[in-house]
C-alpha positions, 0 to 999 in steps of 0.5 A, spaced: 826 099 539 820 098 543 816 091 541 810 088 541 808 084 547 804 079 543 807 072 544 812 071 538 811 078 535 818 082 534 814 087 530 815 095 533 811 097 538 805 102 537 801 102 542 801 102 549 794 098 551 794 100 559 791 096 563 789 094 571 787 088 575 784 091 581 784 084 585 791 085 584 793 092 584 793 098 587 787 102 584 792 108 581 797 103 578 797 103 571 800 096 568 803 097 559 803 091 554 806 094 548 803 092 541 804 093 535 798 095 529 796 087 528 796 086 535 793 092 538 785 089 537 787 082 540 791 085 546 785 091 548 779 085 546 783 081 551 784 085 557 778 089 556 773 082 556 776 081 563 775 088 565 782 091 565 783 096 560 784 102 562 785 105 555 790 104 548 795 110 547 800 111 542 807 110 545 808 117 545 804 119 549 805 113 554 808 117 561 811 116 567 805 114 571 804 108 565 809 102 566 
């Protein structure tokens, strides 16, 4: 089972919330917190007000490129 990434959740992840630091990474590559449905919003707020996110996926349609 994949778990949520939110700091003491043990929920299944749902989500893949995909996400760059472009001071820190390449351009291309594509770093994945997981969340479940009660941390989605919180998890894509954060990284979105901070200019990371990518975009939210459902887990199973996470690729080989997203990780």
């Amino acid at each position: 089972m994949m778990t949520c990434s939110a700091k003491g959740c043990r929920s299944a992840a749902a989500y893949g919330v995909v996400w760059n630091n472009p001071k820190v990474h390449t351009p291309t590559r594509r770093k994945v917190w997981l969340a479940c449905a009660e941390h989605r919003e919180h998890l894509s707020s954060f990284l979105s007000v901070r200019g990371f996110l990518i975009e939210v996926l459902p887990v199973d349609q996470l690729g080989e490129q997203d990780g």
